[in-house]
SETIKE-834755 format. One line per 10 residues: for each residue x, y, z of C-alpha. Coordinates in steps of 0.05 Angstrom, whole numbers, plus 5000, padded with zeros to 4 digits. Example, Ala and Ser with C-alpha at 12.3 -4.5 7.8 and 13.67 -1.06 7.14 Angstrom:
<recs>
5246/4910/5156; 5273/4979/5143 .
</recs>
This chain:
<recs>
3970/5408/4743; 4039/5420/4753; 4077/5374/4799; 4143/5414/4774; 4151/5483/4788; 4212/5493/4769; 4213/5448/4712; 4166/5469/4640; 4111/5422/4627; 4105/5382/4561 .
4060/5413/4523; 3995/5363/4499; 3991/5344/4431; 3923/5309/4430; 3850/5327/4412; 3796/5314/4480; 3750/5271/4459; 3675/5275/4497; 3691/5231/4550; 3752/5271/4570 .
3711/5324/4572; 3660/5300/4618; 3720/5272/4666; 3761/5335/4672; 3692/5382/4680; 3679/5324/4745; 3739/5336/4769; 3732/5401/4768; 3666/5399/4806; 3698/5350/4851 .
3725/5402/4903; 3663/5433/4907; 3635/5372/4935; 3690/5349/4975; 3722/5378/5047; 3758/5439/5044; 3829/5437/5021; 3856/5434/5089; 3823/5380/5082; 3847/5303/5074 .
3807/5255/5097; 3826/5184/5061; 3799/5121/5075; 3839/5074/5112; 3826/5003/5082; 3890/4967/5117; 3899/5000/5194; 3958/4968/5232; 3928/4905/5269; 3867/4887/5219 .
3863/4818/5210; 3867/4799/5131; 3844/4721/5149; 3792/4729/5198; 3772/4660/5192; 3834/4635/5230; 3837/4687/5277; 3827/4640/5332; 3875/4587/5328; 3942/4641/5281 .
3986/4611/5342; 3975/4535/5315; 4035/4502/5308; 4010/4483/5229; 4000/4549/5221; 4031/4597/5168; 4034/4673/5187; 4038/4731/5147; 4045/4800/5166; 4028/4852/5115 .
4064/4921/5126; 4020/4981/5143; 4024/5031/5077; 4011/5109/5080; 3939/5117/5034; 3926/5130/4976; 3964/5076/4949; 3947/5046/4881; 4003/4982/4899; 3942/4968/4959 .
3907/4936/4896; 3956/4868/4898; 3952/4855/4976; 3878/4821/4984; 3894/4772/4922; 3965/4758/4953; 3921/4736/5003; 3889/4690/4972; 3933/4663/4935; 3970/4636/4997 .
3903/4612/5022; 3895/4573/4966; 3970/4546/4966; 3969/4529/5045; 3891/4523/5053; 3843/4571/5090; 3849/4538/5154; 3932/4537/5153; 3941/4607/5129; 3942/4667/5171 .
3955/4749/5155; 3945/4810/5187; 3976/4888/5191; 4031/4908/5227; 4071/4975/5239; 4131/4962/5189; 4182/4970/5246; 4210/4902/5259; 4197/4842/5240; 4200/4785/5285 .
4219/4720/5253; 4202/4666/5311; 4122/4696/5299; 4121/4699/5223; 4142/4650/5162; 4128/4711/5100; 4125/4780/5106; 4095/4832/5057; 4139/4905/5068; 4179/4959/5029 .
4249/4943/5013; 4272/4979/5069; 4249/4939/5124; 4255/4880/5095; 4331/4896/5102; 4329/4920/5155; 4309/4848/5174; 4362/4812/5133; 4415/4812/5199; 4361/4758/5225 .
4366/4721/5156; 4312/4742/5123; 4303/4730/5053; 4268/4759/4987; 4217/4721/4941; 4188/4771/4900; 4178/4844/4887; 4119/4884/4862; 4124/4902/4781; 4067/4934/4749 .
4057/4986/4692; 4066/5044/4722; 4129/5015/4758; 4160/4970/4710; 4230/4958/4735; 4231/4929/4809; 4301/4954/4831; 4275/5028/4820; 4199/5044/4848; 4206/5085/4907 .
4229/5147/4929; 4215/5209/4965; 4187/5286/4945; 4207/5349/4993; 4134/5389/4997; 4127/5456/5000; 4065/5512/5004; 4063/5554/4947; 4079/5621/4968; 4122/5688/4962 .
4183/5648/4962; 4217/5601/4918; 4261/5542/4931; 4312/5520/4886; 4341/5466/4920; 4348/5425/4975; 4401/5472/5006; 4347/5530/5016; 4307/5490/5062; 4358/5501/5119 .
4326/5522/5177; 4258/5510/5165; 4210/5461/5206; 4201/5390/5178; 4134/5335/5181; 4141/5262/5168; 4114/5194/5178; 4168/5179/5228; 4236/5160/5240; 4217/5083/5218 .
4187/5110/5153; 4228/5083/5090; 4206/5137/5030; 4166/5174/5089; 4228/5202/5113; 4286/5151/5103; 4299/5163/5040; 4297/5240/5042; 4351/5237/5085; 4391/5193/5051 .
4385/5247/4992; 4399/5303/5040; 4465/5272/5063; 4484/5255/4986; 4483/5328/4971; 4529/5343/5028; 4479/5366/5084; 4474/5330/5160; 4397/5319/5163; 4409/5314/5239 .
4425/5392/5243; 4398/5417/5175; 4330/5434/5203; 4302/5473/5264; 4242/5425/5285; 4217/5355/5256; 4142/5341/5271; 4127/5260/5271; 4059/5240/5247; 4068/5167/5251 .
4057/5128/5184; 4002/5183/5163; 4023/5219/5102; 3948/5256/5095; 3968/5286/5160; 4037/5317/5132; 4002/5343/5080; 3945/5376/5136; 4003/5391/5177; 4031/5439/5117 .
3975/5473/5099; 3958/5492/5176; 4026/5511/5179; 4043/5477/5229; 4108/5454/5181; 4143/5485/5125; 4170/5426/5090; 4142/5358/5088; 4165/5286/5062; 4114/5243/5019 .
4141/5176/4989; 4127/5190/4903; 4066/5183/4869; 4038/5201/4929; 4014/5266/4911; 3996/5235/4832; 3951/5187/4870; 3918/5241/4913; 3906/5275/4841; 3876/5212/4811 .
3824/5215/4869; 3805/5284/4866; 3836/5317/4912; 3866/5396/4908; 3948/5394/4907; 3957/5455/4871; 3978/5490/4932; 4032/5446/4936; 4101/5447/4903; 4164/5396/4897 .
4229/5418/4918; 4285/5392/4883; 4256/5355/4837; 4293/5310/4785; 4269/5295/4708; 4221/5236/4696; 4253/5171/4668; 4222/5127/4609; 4202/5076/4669; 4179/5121/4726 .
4142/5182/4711; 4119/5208/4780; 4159/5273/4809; 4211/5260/4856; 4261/5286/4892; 4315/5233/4918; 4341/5170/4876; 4299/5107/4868; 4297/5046/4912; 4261/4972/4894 .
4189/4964/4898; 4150/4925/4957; 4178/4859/4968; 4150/4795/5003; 4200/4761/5043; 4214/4692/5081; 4236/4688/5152; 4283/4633/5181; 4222/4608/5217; 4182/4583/5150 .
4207/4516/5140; 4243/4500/5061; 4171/4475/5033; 4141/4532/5067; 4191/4581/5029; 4179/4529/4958; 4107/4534/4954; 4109/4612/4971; 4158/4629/4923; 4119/4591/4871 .
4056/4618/4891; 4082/4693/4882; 4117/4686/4812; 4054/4645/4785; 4005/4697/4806; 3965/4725/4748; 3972/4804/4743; 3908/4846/4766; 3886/4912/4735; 3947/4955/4728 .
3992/4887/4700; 4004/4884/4783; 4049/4818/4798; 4100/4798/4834; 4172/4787/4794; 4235/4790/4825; 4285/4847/4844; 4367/4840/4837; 4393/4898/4877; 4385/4918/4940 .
4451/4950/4943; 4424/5018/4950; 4378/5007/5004; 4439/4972/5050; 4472/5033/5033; 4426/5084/5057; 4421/5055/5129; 4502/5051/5130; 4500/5120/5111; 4441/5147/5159 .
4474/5096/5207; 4407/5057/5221; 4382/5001/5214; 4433/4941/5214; 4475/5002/5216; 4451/5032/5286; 4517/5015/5321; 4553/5064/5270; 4517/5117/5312; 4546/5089/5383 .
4627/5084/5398; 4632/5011/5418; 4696/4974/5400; 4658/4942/5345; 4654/5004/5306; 4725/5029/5328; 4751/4975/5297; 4708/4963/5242; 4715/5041/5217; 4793/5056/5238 .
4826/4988/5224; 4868/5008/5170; 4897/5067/5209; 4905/5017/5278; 4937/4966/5232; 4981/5024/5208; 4997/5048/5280; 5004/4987/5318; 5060/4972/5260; 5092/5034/5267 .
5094/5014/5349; 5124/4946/5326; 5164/4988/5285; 5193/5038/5341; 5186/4978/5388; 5233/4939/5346; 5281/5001/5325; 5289/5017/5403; 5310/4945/5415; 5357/4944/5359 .
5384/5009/5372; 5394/4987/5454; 5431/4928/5418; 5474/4961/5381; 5482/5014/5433; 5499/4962/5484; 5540/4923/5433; 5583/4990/5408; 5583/5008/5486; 5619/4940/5503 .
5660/4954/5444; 5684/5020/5464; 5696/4989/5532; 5736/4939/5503; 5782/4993/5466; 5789/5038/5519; 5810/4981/5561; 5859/4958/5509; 5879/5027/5497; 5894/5040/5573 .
5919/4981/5569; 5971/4998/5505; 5985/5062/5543; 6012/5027/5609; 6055/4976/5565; 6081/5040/5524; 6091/5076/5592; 6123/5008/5622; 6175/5002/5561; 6186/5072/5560 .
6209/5077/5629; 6247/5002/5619; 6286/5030/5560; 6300/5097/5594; 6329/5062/5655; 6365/5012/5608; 6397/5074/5576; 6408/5114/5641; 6444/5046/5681; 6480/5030/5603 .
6501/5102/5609; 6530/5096/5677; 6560/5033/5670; 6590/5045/5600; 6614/5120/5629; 6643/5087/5686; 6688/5044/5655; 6703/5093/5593; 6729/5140/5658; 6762/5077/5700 .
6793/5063/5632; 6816/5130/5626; 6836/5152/5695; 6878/5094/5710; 6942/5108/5668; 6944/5184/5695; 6936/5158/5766; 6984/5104/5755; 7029/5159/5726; 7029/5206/5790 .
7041/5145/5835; 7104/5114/5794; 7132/5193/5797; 7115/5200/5869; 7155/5141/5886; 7208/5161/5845; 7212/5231/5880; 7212/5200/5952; 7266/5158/5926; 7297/5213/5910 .
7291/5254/5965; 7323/5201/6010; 7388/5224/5973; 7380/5296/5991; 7390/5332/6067; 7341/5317/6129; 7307/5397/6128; 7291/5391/6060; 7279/5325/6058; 7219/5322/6105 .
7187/5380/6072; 7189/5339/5997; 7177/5275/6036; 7107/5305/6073; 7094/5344/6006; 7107/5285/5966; 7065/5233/6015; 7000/5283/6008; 6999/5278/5925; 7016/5209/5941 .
6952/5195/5991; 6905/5241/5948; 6926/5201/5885; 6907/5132/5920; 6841/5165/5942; 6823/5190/5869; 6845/5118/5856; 6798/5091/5902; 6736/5138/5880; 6743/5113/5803 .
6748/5041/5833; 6686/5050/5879; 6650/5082/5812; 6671/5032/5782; 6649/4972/5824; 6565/5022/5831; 6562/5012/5757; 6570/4939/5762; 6525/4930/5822; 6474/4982/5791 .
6475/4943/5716; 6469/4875/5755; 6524/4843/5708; 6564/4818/5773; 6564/4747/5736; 6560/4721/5671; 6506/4677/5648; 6483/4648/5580; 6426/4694/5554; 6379/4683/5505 .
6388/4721/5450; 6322/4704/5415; 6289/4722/5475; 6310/4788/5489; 6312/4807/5424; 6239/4799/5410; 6226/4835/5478; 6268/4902/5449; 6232/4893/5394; 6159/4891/5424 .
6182/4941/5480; 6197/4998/5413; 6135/4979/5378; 6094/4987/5444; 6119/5060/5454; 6098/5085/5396; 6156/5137/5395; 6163/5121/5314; 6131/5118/5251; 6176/5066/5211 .
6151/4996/5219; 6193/4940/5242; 6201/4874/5200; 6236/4821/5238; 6269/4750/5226; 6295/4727/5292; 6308/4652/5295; 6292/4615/5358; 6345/4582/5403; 6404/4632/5392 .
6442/4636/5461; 6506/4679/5480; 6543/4689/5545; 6556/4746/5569; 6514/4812/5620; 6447/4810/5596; 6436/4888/5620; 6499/4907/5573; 6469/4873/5507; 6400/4893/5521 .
6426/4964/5525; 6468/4949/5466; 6410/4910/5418; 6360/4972/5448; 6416/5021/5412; 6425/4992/5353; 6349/4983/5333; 6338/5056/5360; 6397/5085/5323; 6357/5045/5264 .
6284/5080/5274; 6311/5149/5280; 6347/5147/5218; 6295/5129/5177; 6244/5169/5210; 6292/5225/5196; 6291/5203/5122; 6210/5189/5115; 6180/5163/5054; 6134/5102/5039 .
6196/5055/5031; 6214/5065/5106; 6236/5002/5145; 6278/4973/5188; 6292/4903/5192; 6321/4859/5257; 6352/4794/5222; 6378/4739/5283; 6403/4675/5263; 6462/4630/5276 .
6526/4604/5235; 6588/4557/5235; 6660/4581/5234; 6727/4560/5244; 6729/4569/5312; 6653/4547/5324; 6584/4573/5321; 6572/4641/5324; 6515/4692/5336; 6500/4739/5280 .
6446/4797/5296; 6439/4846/5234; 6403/4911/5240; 6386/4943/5169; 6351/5011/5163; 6336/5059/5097; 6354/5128/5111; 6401/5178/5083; 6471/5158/5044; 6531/5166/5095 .
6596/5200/5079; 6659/5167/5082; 6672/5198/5145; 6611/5198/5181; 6617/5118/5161; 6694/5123/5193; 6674/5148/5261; 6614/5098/5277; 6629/5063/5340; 6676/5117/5375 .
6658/5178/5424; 6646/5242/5373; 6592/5290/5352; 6527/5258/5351; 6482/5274/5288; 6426/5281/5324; 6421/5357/5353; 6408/5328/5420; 6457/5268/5425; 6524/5263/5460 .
6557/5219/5410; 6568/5160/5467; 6516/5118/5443; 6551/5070/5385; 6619/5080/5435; 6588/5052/5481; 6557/4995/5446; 6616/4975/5415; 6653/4971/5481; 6591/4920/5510 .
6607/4885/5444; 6679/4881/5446; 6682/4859/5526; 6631/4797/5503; 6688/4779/5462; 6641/4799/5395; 6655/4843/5326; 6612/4899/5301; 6617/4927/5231; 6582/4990/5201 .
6560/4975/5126; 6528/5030/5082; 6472/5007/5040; 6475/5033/4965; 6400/5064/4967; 6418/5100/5032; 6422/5074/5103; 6467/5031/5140; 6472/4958/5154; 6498/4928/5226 .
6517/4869/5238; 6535/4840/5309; 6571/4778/5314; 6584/4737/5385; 6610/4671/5396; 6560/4623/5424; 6581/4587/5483; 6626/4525/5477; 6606/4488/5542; 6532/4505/5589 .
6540/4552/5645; 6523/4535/5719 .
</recs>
């Protein structure tokens, strides 16, 4: 009988003795006097609710009592054999009258109404959230190793058409012991989901006969069903009682093993297990424990020894999502977290993350914003100095210009004017020597030039005294030097008018008498004179440098302001005409400027001398007498 379709059967290598002879002609003669082979009537020895300990029926809610449920089993089942003398066993360990077992569904177990429970693997874990805990596991011959046992078979009808693999079974209508069956349906779709198919949406009807595999099996051949799901050995032990299965075939089915030689069709899982609830108390779970692992095997070598991993069975519920599992299936918070915490953990950093960035970047926004503030404050603020010294220099040069032009045309005019009176007065002396007629003409002639002189006289005069009134120098007073010289200094750095940098030396506490508008103009001058020469020259080495300090002489202390400046080497000529009125070597000078501050020097009773520097440039030095007594 071949359980494999699609795999070749060993071939015997044995002689049949008699015996075999007369077995395998029974057997078959057997379906000739059995049902039909729609037919699968099987005996039912444990039905859920049958009482295993009828003797303490009456009083299994005693508070001495110890309960065990035994798990209901699709039949035939050869394991069946080891239940009754489990039974007994614990009878004998905890006394007839104190032990108490009966058969339940295999659902749930409830562990405030049990101490030991005797299941499949799967629900037994499905019971370990509630702490329950294993004490042994079935091993026998045919099922030597405890960790692998059970597993499932896919069922087909012979027929026209052949399935390969699980894949072709898409579509077709499915029978099984139920949702809560472990290899009655469990299993199978644990194995479905392993070879990448979603046994929620794989098939196009699933027919439920609860925990009655003979009824799948009826349920195929009626075609009611086109696939089924047995648990293995299920169909070897219908074979081993006589029954027809050669209508049947095993889809996907997987090469036998050295320990389990039944057909399946999805991996293996352990064998029945007896477990302890957290209601037995410690001796309870002792003596039980014992009792198991000293059993004596039955026919078949059928004891109880221990399995080490139910790894596999936890998961197949986290994979089907049952089970301990079930809220895999349902979004709750539990699961959202529990499933996606990595990628939270990853996103609520990255939040952090931008969080943090958009603080530190409104920082250092605000912080550059305040510091552009600043600048542009300081800058306006650079621009209204430079706009402040630029117009105080310009109207230092425009009053200098008028005062120094005044008196450079008073000083001029005077002599001619004083010329035409003296000869006007000598004419109308003359003419008093000459007739009346004539006389009175020359005389009124004479008196005209005369008045018109005295009025030019009087313009230049009135000129004359504007310039002083405009230039303020009405009085003399004691000026510091030190002072103002910083000031002319500052005020040409501040308007920015020049590229050469200024390196000054002034020492403190040098005072002069003298107008303070004059030398300003003058000191302004010289130090401009000094910046547009060597910006005229360029170069790195550019500089001009404003030296003040003070020194003895023979007639007393004296003020000494030098003015160097690098620039271009001055002819012998050029050098000559320094100081007086001539053709300015700037294109857009008048050639007044040096005239005019060496007049301002020469009325405060001071020296200036021109002195060309042997790399190129010039040299000034101003010197004024300090004054002898203070000034009220």
């Amino acid at each position: 009988m071949n359980l494999y379709p699609f795999i070749p059967m060993r071939r015997a290598r044995y002689r049949l003795k008699p015996v075999s002879l007369i077995l395998i002609a029974g057997l078959v003669a057997l379906p000739l006097l059995t049902p039909a082979a729609g037919a699968t009537e099987i005996d039912e020895p444990y039905p859920i609710g049958r009482v295993l300990t009828p003797e303490t029926a009456a009083r299994k809610d005693a508070p001495d009592m110890v309960r065990m449920q035994v798990s209901h089993f699709s039949q035939p089942n050869q394991n069946d054999a080891i239940i009754m003398p489990t039974v007994r066993a614990f009878q004998k360990a905890f006394g007839r009258d104190h032990f108490y077992a009966e058969v339940f569904s295999g659902e749930r177990i409830n562990p405030k109404k049990t101490d030991l429970v005797l299941s499949s693997a799967g629900t037994y874990r499905r019971a370990a959230d509630v702490g329950s805990r294993d004490i042994g596991s079935l091993v026998s011959d045919r099922f030597p190793d405890p960790n692998h046992a059970e597993g499932s078979v896919f069922v087909v009808r012979k027929g026209n058409r052949t399935y390969q693999s699980l894949k072709d079974l898409k579509g077709l209508r499915l029978v099984t012991s139920g949702p809560k069956a472990f290899t009655g349906y469990q299993v199978a779709m644990g194995e479905l989901l392993r070879e990448g198919i979603n046994p929620d949406r794989f098939f196009s009807d699933q027919i439920v006969k609860l925990n009655d595999m003979p009824s799948v099996v009826t349920a195929l051949r009626k075609g009611e069903a086109d696939v089924g799901v047995l648990r293995t050995c299920f169909l070897e032990d219908m074979a081993a009682e006589g029954k027809d299965i050669s209508d049947l075939a095993v889809v996907g089915a997987k090469p036998e093993t050295k320990d389990f030689r039944c057909v399946r069709s999805t991996a293996l899982y352990p064998n029945w297990t007896v477990t302890i609830t957290p209601h037995a108390t410690p001796d309870v779970a002792r003596l039980a424990a014992s009792t198991l692992l000293s059993m004596k095997p039955i026919p078949g070598n059928l004891h109880w020894g221990m399995a080490t991993d139910f790894t596999p069975v936890d998961t197949l519920f986290k994979e089907l999502k049952i089970g301990p599992y079930e809220y895999l299936r349902h979004w709750t918070l539990r699961r959202f977290l529990s499933e996606y915490w990595p990628f939270l953990t990853l996103f609520i950093a990255a939040v952090i993350g931008l969080l943090l960035h958009s603080v530190r970047s409104d920082r250092l926004v605000e912080r550059r914003t305040r510091e552009l503030t600043k600048a542009y404050a300081k800058q306006k603020e650079l621009e209204e100095r430079t706009r402040r010294a630029n117009e105080h220099l310009a109207a230092l040069q425009k009053n200098g210009m008028i005062g120094q032009m005044s008196s450079m045309v008073v000083h001029e005019l005077r002599q001619p004017l004083a010329t035409i009176v003296n000869y006007v007065q000598s004419l109308l002396r003359l003419s008093d020597m000459h007739r009346p007629n004539s006389e009175a003409m020359m005389q009124k002639g004479l008196t005209t030039i005369r008045s018109e002189a005295l009025k030019a006289d009087e313009i230049v005069t009135k000129v004359r005294d504007y310039a002083k009134r405009s230039s303020g120098s009405d009085t003399r007073t004691v000026i510091d030097l030190t002072e103002l010289v910083n000031r002319s200094v500052a005020n040409l750095e501040d308007s920015s008018s020049y590229r050469t940098p200024i390196h000054s030396d002034i020492r403190p506490g040098c005072l002069i008498e003298g107008d303070r508008l004059e030398i300003e103009v003058a000191v302004v001058n010289l130090i401009k004179n000094a910046l547009e020469a060597a910006d005229r020259k360029g170069g790195s080495d550019a500089r001009v440098s404003v030296v003040l300090d003070r020194f003895e002489t023979a007639d007393g202390e004296s003020i000494r302001l030098t003015i160097e400046n690098t620039g271009d080497v001055l002819t012998k000529e050029r050098l000559e005409s320094l100081g007086y009125a001539t053709k300015s070597a700037k294109p857009e000078g008048l050639g007044l400027g040096l005239a005019i501050v060496r007049t301002i020097i020469q009325n405060h009773s001071g020296s200036i001398a021109f002195n060309p520097r042997e790399a190129g440039g010039l040299a000034v030095t101003v010197t004024i007498p300090a004054p002898s007594h203070p000034i009220s």
